[in-house]
Structure formats: C-alpha cells, structure tokens
C-alpha angles and dihedrals in degrees: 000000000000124000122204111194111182117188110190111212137196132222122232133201109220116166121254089255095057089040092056088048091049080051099058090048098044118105123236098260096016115127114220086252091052083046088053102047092050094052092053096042084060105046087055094053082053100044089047098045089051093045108122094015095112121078099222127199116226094261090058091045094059103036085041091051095027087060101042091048090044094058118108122228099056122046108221121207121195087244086066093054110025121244124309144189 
C-alpha cells in the first residue's frame, strides 16, 4: 500500500533581526515549523495558566473583552469565555 501525504507550506518574510533570535531558540534538528509549533504551545500554556490572575476594574474588563470578541477570524460565543461585565 503506498501512502502519499502532501503537506502544502507558505513562505514568510521576518526581518534579519527576528530570524537571528529564532536562531538562538531553535533546536539542533528542529525544523521552523517545529519551532513554531513549540513556542506557541508554550505561550498558550502561559496564557492559560495566568488567566484570571489579574484583578481587573470594570473599564479593562470591557476594552480588554470588547477587543478580543470584536476580532475577525474566530467567532467567539459567550459560551467559549464565561460571562462578563
């Protein structure tokens, strides 16, 4: 049995700057999309773990939610973020 698996891929334009610092965080033998896919592994499990750390006032409550339900791409429900004043 053979088994074709094509994965289509996209080129990027980063400045020299951002590709020397992706340098310095690559692992020997880790591809840019491996790379990829750890940091932002990561920076959900951080984001995750501090949600709910801050003690909010009413105003940041609203410009911080009103701008992440207002963002195209991903259509939030309030099923998706809990309840907010």
């Amino acid at each position: 049995m053979y088994m074709c698996i094509h994965m289509t891929s996209k080129n990027i334009s980063i400045t020299e700057d951002v590709y020397n610092k992706l340098m310095k965080v690559k692992r020997d033998n880790e591809s840019f999309s491996e790379l990829f896919l750890r940091l932002l592994k990561v920076q959900k499990v951080n984001f995750e773990k501090s949600f709910g750390a801050w003690k909010l006032n009413e105003q940041e409550l609203k410009e911080i939610w009103g701008d992440i339900l207002n963002r195209s791409g991903r259509k939030w429900k309030k099923s998706d973020i809990g309840e907010f004043k």
